[in-house]
N, C-alpha and C positions, 0 to 999 in steps of 0.2 A: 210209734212215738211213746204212750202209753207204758210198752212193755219195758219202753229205754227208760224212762223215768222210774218205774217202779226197782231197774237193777239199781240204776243209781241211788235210790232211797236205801235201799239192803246194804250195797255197797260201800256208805257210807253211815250204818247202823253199825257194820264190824267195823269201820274203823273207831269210830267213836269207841267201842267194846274195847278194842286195842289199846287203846290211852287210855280206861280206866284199868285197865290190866300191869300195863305199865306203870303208872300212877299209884296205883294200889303195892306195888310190890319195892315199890322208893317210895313208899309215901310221900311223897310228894301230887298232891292235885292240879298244882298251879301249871300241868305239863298241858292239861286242855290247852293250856293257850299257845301252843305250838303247835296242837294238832288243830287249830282251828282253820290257818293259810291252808293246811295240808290237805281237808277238807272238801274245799274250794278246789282247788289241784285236781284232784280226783275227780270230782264232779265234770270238773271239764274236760278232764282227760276220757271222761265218757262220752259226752254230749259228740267231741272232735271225731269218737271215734264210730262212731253208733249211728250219727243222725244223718251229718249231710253226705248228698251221693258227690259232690265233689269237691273239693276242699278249694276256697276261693282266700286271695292276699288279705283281705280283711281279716280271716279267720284265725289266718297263721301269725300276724301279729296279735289279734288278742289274745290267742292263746301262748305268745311269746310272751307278753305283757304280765297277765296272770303268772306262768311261771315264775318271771322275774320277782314278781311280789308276794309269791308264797315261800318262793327260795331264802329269799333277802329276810324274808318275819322269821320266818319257823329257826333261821341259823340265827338272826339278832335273840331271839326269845330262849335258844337254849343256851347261848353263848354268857348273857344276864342273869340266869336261872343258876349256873354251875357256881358252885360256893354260897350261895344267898341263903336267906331261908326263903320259908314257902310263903306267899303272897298273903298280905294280912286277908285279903276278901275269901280268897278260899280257908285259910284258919278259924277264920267265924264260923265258917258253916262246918268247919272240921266239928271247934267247941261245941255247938252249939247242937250235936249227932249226936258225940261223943262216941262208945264204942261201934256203934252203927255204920258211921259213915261210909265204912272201908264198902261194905256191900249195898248202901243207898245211896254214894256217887254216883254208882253208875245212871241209876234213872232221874237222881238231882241237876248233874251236872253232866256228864258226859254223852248221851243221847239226845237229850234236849238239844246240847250245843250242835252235835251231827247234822239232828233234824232242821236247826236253825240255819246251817251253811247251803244244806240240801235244798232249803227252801228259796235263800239267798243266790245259789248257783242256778236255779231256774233264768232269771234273767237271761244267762248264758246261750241259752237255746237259742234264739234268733242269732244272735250275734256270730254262732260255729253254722248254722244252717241256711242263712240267707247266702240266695245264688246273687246275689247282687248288689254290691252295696253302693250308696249315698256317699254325698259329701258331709253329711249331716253324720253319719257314724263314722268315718274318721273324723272328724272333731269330737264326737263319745269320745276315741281311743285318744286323741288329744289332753283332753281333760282328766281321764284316768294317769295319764303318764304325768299330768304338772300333781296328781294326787298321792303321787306312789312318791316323787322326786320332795314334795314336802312332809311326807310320814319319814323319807329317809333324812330328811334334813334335820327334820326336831330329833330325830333319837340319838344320833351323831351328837349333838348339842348335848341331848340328855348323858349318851357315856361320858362326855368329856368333862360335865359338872360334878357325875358321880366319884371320878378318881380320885378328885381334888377338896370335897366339899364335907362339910360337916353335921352329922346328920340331922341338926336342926336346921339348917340352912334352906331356901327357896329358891331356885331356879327360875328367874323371869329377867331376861335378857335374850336375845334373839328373837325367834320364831314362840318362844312361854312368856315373852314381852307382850304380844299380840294374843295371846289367846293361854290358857290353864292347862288344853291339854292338846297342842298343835301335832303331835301323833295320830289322836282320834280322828281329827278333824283331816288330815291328810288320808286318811281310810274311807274315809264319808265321800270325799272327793275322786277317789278311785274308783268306789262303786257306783256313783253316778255320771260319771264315764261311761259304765259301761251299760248303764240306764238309757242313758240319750242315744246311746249306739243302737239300742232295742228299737225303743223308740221310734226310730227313724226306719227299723228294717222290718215294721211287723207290719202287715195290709190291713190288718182289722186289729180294733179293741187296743190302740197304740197305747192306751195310759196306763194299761195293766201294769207296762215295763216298768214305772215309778213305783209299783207297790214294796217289792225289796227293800226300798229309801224307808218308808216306815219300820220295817221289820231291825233293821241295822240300827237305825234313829235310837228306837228304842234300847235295843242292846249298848251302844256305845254312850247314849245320854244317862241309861234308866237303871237299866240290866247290871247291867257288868263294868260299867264303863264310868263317868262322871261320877257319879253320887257313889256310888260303892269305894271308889278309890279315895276321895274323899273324904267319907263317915272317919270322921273320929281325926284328919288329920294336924288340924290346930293343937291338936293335944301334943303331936310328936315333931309338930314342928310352930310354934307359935305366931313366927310371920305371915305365914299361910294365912290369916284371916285376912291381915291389910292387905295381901295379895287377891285376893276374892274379892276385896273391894274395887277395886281400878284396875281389874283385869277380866275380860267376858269369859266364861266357863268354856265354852265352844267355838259359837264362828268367832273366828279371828276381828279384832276391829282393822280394817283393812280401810285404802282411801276409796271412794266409790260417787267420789264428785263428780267424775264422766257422765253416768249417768244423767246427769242431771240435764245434760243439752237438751234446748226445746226440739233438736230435730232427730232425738234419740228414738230406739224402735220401740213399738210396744211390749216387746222381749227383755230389753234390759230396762224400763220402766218395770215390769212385774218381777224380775229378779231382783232389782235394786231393793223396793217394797217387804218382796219377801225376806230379802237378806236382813234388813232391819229388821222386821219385825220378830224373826227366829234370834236373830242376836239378842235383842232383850228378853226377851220369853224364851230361849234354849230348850224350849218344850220340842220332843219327838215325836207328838201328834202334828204338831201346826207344820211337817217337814211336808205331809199330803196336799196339805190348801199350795204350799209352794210348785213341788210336783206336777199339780194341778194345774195350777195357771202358767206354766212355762211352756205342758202341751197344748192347754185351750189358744195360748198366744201366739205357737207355730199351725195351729190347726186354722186362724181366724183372720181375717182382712185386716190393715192397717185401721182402715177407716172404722171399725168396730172398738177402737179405745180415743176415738179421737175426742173424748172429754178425760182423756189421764191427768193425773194431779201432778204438783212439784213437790217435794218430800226435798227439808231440810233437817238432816240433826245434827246437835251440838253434844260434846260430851266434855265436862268438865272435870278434872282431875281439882280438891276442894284441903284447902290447908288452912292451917291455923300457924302463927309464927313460923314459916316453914315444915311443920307437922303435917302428913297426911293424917284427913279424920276424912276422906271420902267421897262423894261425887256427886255430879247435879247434869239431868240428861236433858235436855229439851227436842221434842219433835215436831216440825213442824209440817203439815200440810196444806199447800194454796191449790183451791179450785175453781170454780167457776163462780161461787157464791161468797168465797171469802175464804178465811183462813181455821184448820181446826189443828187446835194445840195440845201436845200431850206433857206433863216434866214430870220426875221424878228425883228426888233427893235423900239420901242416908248419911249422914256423920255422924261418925261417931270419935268422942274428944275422951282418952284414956291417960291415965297418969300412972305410973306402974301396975301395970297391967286393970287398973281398976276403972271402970266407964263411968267417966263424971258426968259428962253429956250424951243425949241421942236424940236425934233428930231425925226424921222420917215423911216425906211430903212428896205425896201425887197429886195432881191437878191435873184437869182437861177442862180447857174453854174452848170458844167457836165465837170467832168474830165475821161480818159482814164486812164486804169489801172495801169501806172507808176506814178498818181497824175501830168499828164499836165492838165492844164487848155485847154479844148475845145472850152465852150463857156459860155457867163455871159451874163446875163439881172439884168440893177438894177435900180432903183428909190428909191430915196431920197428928203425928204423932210425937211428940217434946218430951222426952223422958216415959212418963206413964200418965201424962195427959193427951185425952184427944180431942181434936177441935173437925168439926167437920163443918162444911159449906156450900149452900145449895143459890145460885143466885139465876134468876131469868129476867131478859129484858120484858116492860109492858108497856099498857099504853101510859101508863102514872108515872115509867119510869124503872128502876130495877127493883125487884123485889128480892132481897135475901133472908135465909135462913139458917142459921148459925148451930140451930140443934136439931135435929131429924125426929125427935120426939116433942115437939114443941108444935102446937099449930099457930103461931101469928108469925107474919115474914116481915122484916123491916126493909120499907118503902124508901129505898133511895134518888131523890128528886135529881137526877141527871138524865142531859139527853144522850150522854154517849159518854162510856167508860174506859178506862182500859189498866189493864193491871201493871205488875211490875214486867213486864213483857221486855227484857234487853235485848232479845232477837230480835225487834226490830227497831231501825232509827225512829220511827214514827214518835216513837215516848221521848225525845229529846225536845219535844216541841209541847208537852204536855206540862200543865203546872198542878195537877191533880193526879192521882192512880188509887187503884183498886187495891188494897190490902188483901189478896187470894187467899190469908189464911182466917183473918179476922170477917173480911165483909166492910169492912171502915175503908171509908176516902182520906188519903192522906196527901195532904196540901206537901210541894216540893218543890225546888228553887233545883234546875238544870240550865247549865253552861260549859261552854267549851273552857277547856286547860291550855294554857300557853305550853306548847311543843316543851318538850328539851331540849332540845338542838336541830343539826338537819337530819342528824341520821333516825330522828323519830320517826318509827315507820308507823305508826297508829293516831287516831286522830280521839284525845282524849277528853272525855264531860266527868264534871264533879252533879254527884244528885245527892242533895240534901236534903234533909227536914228531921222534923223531932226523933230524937237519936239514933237519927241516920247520917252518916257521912260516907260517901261513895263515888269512887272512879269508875269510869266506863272506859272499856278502850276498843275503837272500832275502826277497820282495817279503810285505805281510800275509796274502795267501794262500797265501805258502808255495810261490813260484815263483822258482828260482833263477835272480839277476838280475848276479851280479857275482864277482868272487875276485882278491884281491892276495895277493903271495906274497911275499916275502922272499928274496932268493936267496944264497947261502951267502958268494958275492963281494960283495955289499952293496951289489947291483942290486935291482931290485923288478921281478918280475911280473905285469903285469895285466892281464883278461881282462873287454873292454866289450864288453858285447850289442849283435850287429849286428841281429839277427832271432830273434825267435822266434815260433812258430806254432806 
């Protein structure tokens, strides 16, 4: 096993050698990314050949699989490559060598990446070598194929935009509607395919199979992928910022309200969890905690999650006179002792091309199960003022604190609070609320809207008080779906539902 590994390390040292060979002599560098599927390919093509003493149906589909998808990249990737130029991210590090490059690619870029697939194709070893496989690894090979089928869908999308488009133009419709870069994320899905299929066929030390998920994460978030493709692109194409606003970098906002049934597993309760919490945070570290508890969740008894929470988020797409200026997230989770709240908010209000306004607001409360306010953290940011907020319930009542350098708290004489919270109906019954940014109680007058007609499908309240004027609009179950606002300059604010789950 050893020895097989050690060829495969060499074996794909000269091919990487090869690609900068090649690369070197068309200068062109951006060819790594062809020989990257190619990589993979070879690695497996060793493992199939080398390791198991019998070749079992599991094996010959993943290694059908895998071909298909190194075939289908490496022909899409040179086929976009012929006429183009060479990829801005490899031209940085061209400039930025200068004459050098030609002979410090190869250990910059092209072995690196080698050693990165080599490492990546480990995975593969259970998967050609297990005499026996699970139901559990064909759903891996499952998963890889809906992964392969949506990397082939978005680039399909992407050639058909490129014919036609102009090169300041943005792509966000289809599958770039749902996510910035629905290619990557279709690759990430592939290899965790073929994760789960490890997974399920190793006897010992089964979580090892997840590690690759990091190493990729990183590449496609960190490395090479997201942010390097990115760097600089507002500049050559200007929409691309509004598109960064109301579009998640990675995971996809997909619908994931199933989840939510009370009589769901503790499987897709920690997927669902993890899926949110990587969708805001797109960090390639937090891909292990996910990893992680998807094997601790197949490895562990029902009854060991049976205090699992309810997880609701809202994601609000945020306008001004029909203008996008940006979004407003809330996160909610209910448990056993009550509810903890997370929001976040960015607008930004521009007038040829110049930022008149900006706005910037995280908050996290934690109320007890009658909906009092326990306790709030918030920071805001108003242009280039910042307001910060610290408040905890006691026994005198709430004490807040408004400046973090400040030691006196002001003593708010209430028995039970609660802020501007629209996620839940509970505030329609309220004649007070908590200003989350200021710390102040603000007195307000809420009532229900006489319908429009019958085809009003929402059930709509006005909340007013000092220069506040505000609709609410909440769905027959009492799920908050909407909110116009009125703005003091005799602008309207409105907040349409991009996602909720």
């Amino acid at each position: 096993m050893i020895s097989t590994v050690v060829i495969a390390a060499v074996a794909l040292g000269l091919q990487g050698s090869l690609a900068w060979y090649v690369a070197t002599r068309y200068h062109r560098a951006s060819i790594a990314d062809i020989f990257w599927p190619l990589h993979h390919l070879l690695a497996g093509l060793i493992w199939l050949l080398l390791i198991p003493e019998t070749l079992t149906l599991g094996a010959i589909f993943a290694f059908t699989l895998l071909t298909l998808w190194a075939a289908r990249l490496a022909t899409y990737l040179s086929i976009r490559q012929v006429g183009a130029p060479e990829d801005h991210r490899y031209t940085a590090v061209r400039e930025g060598r200068g004459d050098a490059f030609a002979s410090t690619s190869l250990y910059l870029i092209f072995i690196p990446q080698s050693l990165m697939a080599w490492a990546m194709s480990l995975v593969l070893i259970p998967v050609m070598a297990a005499p026996q496989w699970s139901w559990l690894g064909y759903l891996g090979l499952l998963i890889a194929g809906v992964g392969l089928i949506w990397q082939i869908a978005a680039d399909l999308q992407l050639t058909a935009f490129l014919k036609g488009a102009e090169p300041t133009q943005v792509l966000d419709t289809g599958l770039w509607s749902l996510s910035r870069h629905p290619n990557y994320f279709g690759e990430w899905v592939f290899w965790l395919g073929y994760c789960v299929s490890a997974f399920s066929l190793l006897e010992t030390m089964a979580l090892i199979a997840f590690l690759p998920m990091v190493l990729l994460s990183y590449q496609l978030m960190r490395f090479t992928g997201v942010q390097r493709t990115e760097t600089g692109i507002e500049n050559r194409r200007p929409a691309y910022q509004n598109y960064q606003q109301r579009t998640p970098a990675f995971f996809p906002k997909l619908p994931l309200g199933g989840f939510n049934h009370p009589q769901g597993s503790a499987v897709m309760g920690t997927l669902r969890a993890g899926y949110c919490f990587l969708r805001r945070r797109s960090g390639w570290w937090s891909v292990l905690l996910l990893c992680l508890g998807f094997g601790m969740n197949l490895g562990l008894p029902e009854t060991a999650h049976a205090q699992a929470t309810n997880q609701q988020t809202w994601l609000f797409d945020v306008r001004i006179d029909g203008k996008d200026v940006g979004f407003h997230e809330f996160v909610t989770t209910q448990g056993p002792a009550g509810f903890d709240i997370t929001a976040r908010a960015k607008f930004r209000y521009r007038l040829l091309g110049v930022t008149l306004f900006s706005y910037d607001h995280e908050v996290r409360e934690q109320y007890d199960s009658n909906m009092c306010l326990v306790k709030i953290e918030s920071e805001t940011k108003t242009n280039n003022t910042v307001q910060h907020l610290e408040g905890i319930v006691t026994d005198n009542g709430y004490a807040m604190q408004t400046d973090r350098k400040a030691d006196t708290k002001t003593v708010l004489d209430e028995a039970c609070l609660m802020t501007f919270a629209y996620w839940s109906p509970k505030l329609l019954t309220r004649q007070q609320l908590l200003n989350g940014q200021t710390g102040q109680v603000v007195d307000v007058t809420i009532g229900p809207v006489s319908t429009a007609g019958p085809n009003e499908d929402l059930n709509r309240y006005f909340l007013k008080g000092e220069k506040m004027n505000i609709t609410l609009g909440f769905s027959q179950d009492g799920l908050w779906r909407s909110l116009n606002s009125k703005l003091p300059n005799g602008r309207e604010l409105t907040y349409h539902l991009r996602n909720q789950t």
